[in-house]
N, C-alpha and C positions, 0 to 999 in steps of 0.2 A: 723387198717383200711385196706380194701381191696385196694392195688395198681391199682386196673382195674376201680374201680368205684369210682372215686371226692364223696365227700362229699359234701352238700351243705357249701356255706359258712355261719361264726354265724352268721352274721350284715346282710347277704343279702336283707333285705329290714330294716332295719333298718331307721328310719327317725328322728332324734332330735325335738320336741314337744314345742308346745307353750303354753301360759297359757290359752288358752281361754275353753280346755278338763276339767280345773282344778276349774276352777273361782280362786279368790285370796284371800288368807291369809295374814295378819298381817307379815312385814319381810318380804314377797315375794311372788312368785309364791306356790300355795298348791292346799288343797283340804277347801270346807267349809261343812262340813259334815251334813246331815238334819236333823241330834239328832248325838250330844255329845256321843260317847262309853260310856260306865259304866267303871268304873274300873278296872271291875271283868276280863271286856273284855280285860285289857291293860296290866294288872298284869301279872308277869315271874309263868312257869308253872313247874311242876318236868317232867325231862325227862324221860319215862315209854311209853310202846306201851298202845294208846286209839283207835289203830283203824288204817285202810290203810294210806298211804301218798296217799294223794293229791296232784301233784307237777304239778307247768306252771311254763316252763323257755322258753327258744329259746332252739328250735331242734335241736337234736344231742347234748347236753352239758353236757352230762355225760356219760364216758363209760357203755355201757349196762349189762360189769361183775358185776359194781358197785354196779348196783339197783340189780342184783338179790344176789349177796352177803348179801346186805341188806336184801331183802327180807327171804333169806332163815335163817339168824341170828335170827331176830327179827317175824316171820311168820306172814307176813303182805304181802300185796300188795301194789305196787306203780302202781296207778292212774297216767297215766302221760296226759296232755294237755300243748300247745304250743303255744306263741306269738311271730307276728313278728315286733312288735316296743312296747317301752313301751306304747304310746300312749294305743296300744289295750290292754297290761297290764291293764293299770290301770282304763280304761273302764269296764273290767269286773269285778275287781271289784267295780266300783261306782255303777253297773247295779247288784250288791247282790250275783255276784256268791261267794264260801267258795274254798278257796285254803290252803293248810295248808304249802307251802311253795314258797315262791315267788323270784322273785332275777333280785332287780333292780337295778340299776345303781348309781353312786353316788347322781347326784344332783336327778334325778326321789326319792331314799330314805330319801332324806331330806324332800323331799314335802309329802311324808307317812310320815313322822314324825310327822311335821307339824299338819297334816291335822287328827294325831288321828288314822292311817290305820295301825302301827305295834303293836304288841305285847311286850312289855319287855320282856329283855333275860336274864336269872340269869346266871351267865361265869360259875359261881361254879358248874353247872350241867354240864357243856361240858369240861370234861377233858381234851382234845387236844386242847382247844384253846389255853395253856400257851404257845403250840408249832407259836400262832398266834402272842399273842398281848406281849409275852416275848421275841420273837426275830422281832416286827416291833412294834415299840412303836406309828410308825406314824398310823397304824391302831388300837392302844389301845383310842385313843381319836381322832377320823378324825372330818372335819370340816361340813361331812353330819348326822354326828351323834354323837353328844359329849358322851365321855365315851362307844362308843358302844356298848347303850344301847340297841336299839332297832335291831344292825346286825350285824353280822360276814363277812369278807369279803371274797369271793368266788373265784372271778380272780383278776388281776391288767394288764393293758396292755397299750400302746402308740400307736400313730398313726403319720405315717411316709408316707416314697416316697418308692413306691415296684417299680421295672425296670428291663429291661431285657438286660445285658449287651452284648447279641450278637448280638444286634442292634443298642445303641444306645451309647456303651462304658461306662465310668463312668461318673461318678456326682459328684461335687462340693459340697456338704453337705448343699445345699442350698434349700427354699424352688421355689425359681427362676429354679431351674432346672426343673419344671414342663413348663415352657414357653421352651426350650429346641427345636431352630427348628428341629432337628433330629429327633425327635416325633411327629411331626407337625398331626392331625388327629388321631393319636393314644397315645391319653392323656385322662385319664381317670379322674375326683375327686367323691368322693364318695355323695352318694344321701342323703347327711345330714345335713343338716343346720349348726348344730353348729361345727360339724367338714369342712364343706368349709371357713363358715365364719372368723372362726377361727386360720384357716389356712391365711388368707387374711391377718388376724391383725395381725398374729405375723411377716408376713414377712413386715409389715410397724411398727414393734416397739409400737405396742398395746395390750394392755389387750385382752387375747384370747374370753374372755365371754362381750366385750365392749356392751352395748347399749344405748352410746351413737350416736344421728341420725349422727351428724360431722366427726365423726369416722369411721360410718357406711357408710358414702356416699364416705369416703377415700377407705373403703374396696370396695364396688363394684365399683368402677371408679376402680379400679386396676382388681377386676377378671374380668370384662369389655374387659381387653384387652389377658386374657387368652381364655377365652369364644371364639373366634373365632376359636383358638386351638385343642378345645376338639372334643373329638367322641364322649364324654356323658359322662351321672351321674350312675355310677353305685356300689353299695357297694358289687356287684361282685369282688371285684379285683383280687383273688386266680383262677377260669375260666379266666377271662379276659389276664391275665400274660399267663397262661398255654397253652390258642389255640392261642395266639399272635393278639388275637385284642387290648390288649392293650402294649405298647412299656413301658408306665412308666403311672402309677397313684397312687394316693394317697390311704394311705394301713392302716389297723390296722394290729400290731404287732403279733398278732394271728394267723389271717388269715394267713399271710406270712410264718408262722411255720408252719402252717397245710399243707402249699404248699411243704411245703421238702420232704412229703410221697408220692408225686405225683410227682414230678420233677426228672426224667429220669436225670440231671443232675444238679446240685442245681449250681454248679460254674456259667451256664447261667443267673441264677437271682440275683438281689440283693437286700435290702433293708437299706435304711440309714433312724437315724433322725434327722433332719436341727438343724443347727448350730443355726437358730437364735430361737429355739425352738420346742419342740413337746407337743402338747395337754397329757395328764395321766387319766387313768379312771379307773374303778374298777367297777366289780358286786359283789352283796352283798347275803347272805344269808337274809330270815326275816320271819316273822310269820305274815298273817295277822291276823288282831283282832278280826276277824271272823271263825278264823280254826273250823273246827270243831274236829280236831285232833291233837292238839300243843303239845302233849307229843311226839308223834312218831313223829313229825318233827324236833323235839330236838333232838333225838336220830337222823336223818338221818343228821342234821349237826354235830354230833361229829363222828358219824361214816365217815364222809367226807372227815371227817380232822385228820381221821388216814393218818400216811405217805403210808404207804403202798398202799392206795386208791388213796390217793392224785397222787402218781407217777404215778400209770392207767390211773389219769383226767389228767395230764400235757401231756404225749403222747397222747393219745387221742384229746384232741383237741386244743394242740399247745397254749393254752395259759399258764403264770405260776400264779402259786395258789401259795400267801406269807405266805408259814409254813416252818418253821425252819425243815433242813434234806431234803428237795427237790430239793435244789437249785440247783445241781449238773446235777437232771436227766435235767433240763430247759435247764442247762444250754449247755447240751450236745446234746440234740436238735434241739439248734438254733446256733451251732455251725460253720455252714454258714455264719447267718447271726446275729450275736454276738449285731448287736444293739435292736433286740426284748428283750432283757433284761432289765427291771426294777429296778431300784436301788433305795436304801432310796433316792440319791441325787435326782433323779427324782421327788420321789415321795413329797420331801421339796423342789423343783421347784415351785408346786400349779399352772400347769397350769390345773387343774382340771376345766371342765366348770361348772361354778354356774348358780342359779337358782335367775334372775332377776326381779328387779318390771312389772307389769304390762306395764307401758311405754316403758322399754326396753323390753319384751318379743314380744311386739308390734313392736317396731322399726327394730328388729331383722327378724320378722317374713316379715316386707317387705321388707327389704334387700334382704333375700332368694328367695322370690318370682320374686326381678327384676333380682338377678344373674341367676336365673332357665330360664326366658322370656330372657337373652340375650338381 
């Protein structure tokens, strides 16, 4: 990355989604699809080039040697197109467009599941995935995709407190330290429903994905009294730290690692995650059931998940990808700030946010709306 010019951030408009984009599935939030897939369309494909990659992810999430590595291997083109919330993900494709390789999130992949929208993955074609699912068992069978069947996992990342210790000193490893008067107007949380909400629950000892309303009305009477604090909702937070509009706000672990290539002095900043919890998430590779090129998307996830590539994506964009042999370069990255690290223990925490009934996606969704109106 160029030192002179910031990157956008990933998440920057990022927004956590309700069910009403999806209508509802049996078990939860999904898709209800207008004709059933054939099987033809669901079934694992051999990996072999049929043609360009197709690829929608959020911008900037791959080093650009990457793709053309790829490309020049395999004599293909990578097609690239860009979203910036799942929402508009999974819009395009209910609206018919062909992407031949997508990468959503965990609960966003459970409702592709769901709903019919991936493709099966045979492991046995992708050679480097032992290097996945043999050293992180917790993604050999995750709870959005049993037996990952239908995805390979892409990143894995936390979301914490980023702050700028030459203003406001340290932090108590608390999620309270966002009320912090020394911040008072330069307090940032991010423009995302299930990451504020969530954030609310776990500093009052509740399920981070609650939707229950009693719970819900515990959570915003509390960010109620944070709300007066803030400067705003921004999933800015890597700018927001760096020109000092923000003193301290709520971070993805990513982003704050992306901030070390730009940070004239990293000792200024810091990031912790709360004692009384941190949210875990992960983006996934996937196929949808529409590719029209699922063999060469196969190839471009095992080509991914060479180490050698992998180390490219982890500098690159600051977040770490769980393939056995990388860990060192993650972890020498974030060597600053040693909590962007992801550990099994995290990742068997489960504060992964789930994908709730219709009543709770409801419930949820006006929470957010009264913590946003203050």
């Amino acid at each position: 990355m160029s030192p002179e010019v910031p990157p956008p951030t990933r998440r920057a408009l990022l927004r956590a989604g309700a069910c009403g984009l999806l209508g509802v599935a049996a078990g939860g939030c999904g898709f209800m699809p207008a004709k059933a897939p054939d099987e033809k369309d669901l079934a694992p494909v051999r990996a072999r080039v049929d043609g360009d990659l197709v690829y929608f992810n959020w911008a900037d999430y791959v080093d650009p040697s990457v793709f053309k590595g790829f490309e020049k291997e395999y004599g293909v083109k990578v097609v690239q197109s860009n979203f910036d919330s799942m929402e508009g993900m999974v819009a395009k494709l209910n609206a018919g467009n062909r992407y031949d390789i997508v990468f959503p999130s965990a609960k966003w992949a459970q409702r592709l599941v769901r709903g019919g929208r991936l493709r099966r993955i045979d492991h046995s074609q992708l050679p480097h995935t032992k290097n996945v699912f043999g050293a992180y068992p917790y993604f050999a069978d995750p709870w959005y995709d049993p037996g990952s069947a239908h995805t390979v996992p892409f990143t894995a990342y936390k979301t914490g407190i980023g702050w700028r210790r030459d203003r406001i000193g340290d932090l108590t490893d608390s999620w309270r330290d966002l009320w912090s008067d020394k911040a008072r107007g330069k307090v940032f949380l991010l423009d995302d429903r299930d990451e504020v909400l969530g954030m609310g629950a776990l500093e009052l000892g509740l399920d981070v994905s609650t939707g229950d309303p009693a719970a819900l009305k515990r959570v915003t009477s509390l960010l109620g009294t944070l709300r007066p604090r803030l400067r705003g909702f921004s999933s800015d937070s890597y700018n927001n730290l760096l020109n000092g509009n923000a003193f301290i706000t709520q971070a993805w672990s990513g982003d704050m690692a992306a901030m070390l290539n730009q940070a004239k002095d990293p000792s200024v900043f810091g990031f912790q995650a709360p004692k009384e919890g941190t949210p875990i998430n992960s983006d996934c590779y996937a196929i949808p059931w529409n590719a029209r090129h699922p063999g060469t998307a196969m190839l471009f996830i095992d080509y991914m998940l060479r180490p050698e590539n992998v180390k490219k994506n982890i500098e690159y964009i600051g977040y770490p990808m769980p393939v056995a042999g990388t860990e060192k370069v993650y972890a020498e990255l974030v060597r600053p700030f040693p909590e962007c690290l992801v550990t099994e223990a995290d990742l068997k925490a489960d504060l992964f946010f789930r994908n709730g009934d219709r009543a709770a996606e409801d419930a949820r969704d006006a929470a957010w709306t009264r913590v946003k109106a203050g």
